[in-house]
FIKOLZA-1660 file (N, C-alpha, C; in steps of 0.1 Angstrom, whole numbers, plus 5000, padded with zeros to 4 digits):
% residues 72
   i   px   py   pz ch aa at
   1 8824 6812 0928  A  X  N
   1 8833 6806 0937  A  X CA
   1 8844 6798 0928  A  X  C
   2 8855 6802 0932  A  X  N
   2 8870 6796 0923  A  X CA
   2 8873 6778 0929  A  X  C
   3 8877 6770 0920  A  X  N
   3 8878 6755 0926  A  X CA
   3 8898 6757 0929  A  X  C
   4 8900 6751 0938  A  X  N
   4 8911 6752 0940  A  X CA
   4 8917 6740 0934  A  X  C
   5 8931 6741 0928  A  X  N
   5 8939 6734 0919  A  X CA
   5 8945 6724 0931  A  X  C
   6 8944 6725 0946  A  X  N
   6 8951 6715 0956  A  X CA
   6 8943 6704 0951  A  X  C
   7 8948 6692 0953  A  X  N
   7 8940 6683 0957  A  X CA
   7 8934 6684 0972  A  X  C
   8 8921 6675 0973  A  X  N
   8 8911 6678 0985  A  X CA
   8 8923 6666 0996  A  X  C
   9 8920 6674 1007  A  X  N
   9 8922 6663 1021  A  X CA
   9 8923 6652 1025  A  X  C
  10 8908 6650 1017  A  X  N
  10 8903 6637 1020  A  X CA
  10 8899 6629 1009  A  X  C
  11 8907 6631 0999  A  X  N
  11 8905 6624 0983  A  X CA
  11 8905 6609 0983  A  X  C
  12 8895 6606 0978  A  X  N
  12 8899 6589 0975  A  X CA
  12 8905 6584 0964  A  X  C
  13 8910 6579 0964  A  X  N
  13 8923 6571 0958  A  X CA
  13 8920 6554 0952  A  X  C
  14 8922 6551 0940  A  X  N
  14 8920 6540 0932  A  X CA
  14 8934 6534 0934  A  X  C
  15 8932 6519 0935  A  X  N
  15 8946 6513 0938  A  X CA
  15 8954 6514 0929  A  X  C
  16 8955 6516 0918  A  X  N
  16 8959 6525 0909  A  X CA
  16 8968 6538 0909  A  X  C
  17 8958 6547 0914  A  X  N
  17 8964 6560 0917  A  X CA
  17 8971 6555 0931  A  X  C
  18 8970 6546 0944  A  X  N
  18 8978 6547 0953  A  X CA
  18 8989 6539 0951  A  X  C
  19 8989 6527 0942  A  X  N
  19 9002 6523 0936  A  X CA
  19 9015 6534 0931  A  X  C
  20 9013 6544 0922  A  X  N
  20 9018 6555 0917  A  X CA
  20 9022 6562 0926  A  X  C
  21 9012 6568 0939  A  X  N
  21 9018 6576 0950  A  X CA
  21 9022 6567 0956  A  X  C
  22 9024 6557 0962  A  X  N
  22 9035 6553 0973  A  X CA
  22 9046 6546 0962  A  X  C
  23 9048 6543 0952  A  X  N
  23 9059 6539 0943  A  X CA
  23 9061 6521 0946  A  X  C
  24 9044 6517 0945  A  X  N
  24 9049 6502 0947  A  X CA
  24 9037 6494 0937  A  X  C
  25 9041 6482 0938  A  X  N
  25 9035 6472 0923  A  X CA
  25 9024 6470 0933  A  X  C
  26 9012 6468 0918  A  X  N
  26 8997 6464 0924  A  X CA
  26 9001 6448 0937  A  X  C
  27 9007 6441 0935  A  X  N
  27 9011 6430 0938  A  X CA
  27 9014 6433 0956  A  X  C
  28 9024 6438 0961  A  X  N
  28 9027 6450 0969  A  X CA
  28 9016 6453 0975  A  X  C
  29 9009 6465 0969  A  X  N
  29 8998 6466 0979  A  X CA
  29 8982 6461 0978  A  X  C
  30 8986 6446 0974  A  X  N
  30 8971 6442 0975  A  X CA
  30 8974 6428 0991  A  X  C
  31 8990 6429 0990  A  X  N
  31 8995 6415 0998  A  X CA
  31 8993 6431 1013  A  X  C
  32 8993 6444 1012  A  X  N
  32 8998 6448 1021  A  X CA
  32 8981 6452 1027  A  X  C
  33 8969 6453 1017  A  X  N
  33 8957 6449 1026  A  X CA
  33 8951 6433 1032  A  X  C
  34 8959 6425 1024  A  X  N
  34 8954 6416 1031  A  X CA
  34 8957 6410 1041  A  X  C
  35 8969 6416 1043  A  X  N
  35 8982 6415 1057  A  X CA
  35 8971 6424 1064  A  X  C
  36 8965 6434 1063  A  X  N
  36 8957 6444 1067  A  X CA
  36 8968 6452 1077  A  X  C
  37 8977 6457 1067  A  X  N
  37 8989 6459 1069  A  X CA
  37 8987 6479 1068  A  X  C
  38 8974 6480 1059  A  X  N
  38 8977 6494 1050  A  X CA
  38 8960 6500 1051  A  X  C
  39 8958 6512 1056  A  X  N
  39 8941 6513 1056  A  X CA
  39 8936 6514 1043  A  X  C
  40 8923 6505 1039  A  X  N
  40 8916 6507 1026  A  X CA
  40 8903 6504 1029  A  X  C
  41 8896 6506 1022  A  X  N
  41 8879 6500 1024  A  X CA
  41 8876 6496 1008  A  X  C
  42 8863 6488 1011  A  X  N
  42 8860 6485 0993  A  X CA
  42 8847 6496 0989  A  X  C
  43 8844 6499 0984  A  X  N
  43 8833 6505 0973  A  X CA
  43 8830 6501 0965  A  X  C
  44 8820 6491 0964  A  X  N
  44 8815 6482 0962  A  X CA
  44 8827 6471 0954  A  X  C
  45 8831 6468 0943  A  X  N
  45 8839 6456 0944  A  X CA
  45 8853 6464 0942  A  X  C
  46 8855 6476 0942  A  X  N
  46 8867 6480 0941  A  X CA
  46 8876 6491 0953  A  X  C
  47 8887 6484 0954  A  X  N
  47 8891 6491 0968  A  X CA
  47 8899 6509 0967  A  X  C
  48 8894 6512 0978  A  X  N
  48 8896 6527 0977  A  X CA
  48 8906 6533 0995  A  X  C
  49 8912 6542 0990  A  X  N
  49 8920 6546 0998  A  X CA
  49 8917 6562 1001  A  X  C
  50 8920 6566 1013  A  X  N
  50 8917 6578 1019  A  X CA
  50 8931 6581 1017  A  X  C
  51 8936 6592 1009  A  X  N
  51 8949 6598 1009  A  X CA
  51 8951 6602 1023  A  X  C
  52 8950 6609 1033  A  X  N
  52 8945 6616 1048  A  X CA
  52 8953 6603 1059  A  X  C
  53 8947 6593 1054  A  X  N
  53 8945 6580 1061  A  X CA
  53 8959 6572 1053  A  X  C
  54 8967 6571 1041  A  X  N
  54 8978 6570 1036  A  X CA
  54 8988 6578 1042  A  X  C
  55 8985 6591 1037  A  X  N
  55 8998 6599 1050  A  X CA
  55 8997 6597 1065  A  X  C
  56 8987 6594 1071  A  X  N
  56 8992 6588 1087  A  X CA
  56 8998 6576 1085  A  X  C
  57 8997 6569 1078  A  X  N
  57 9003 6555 1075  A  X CA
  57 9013 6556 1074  A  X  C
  58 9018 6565 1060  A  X  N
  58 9032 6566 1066  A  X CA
  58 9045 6570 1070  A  X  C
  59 9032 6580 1077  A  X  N
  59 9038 6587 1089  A  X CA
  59 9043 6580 1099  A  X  C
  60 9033 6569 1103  A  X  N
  60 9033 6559 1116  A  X CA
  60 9045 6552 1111  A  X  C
  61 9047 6545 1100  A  X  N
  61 9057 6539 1093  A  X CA
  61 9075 6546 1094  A  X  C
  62 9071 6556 1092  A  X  N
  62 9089 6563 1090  A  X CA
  62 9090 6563 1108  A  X  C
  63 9082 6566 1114  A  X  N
  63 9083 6568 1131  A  X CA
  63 9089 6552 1135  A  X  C
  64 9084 6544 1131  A  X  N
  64 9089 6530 1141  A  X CA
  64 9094 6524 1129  A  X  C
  65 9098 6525 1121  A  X  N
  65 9112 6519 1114  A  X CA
  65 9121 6519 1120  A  X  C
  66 9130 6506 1124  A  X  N
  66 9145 6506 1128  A  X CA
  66 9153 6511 1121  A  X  C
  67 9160 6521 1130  A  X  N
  67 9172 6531 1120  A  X CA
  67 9182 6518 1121  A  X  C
  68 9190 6523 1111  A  X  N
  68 9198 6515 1103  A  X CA
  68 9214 6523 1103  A  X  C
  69 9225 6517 1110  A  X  N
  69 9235 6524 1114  A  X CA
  69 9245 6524 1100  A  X  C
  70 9251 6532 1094  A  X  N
  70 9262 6532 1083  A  X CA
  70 9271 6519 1082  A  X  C
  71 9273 6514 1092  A  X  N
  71 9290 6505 1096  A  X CA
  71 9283 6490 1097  A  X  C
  72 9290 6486 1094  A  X  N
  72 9286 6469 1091  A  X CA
  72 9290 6460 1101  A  X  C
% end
């Protein structure tokens, strides 16, 4: 059986590695779980993210953002 080169579905993610994919400072998204702003869980003292559960996030996110008109 061949392993496939995708990443999995439902991969979990080190805040670390989800800083890198959403393009923001540890600082950022540790204010954005404790706003409980962003889905995370802990494993034992360190917190982990469902990639699956990051793209509905922000999914949900680009959907109810106020558009923002060109003209001042």
């Amino acid at each position: 059986m061949a392993l496939s080169s995708k990443p999995a579905k439902n991969e979990l993610l080190t805040a670390e590695e989800t800083c890198r994919y959403l393009k923001i400072t540890p600082r950022t998204l540790y204010r954005y779980i404790q706003d409980r702003h962003m889905p995370a869980f802990k494993l034992g003292k360190e917190w982990r993210f469902a990639r699956t559960d990051l793209e509905q996030w922000l999914q949900g996110r680009a959907t109810s953002a106020p558009r923002r008109s060109g003209r001042a």
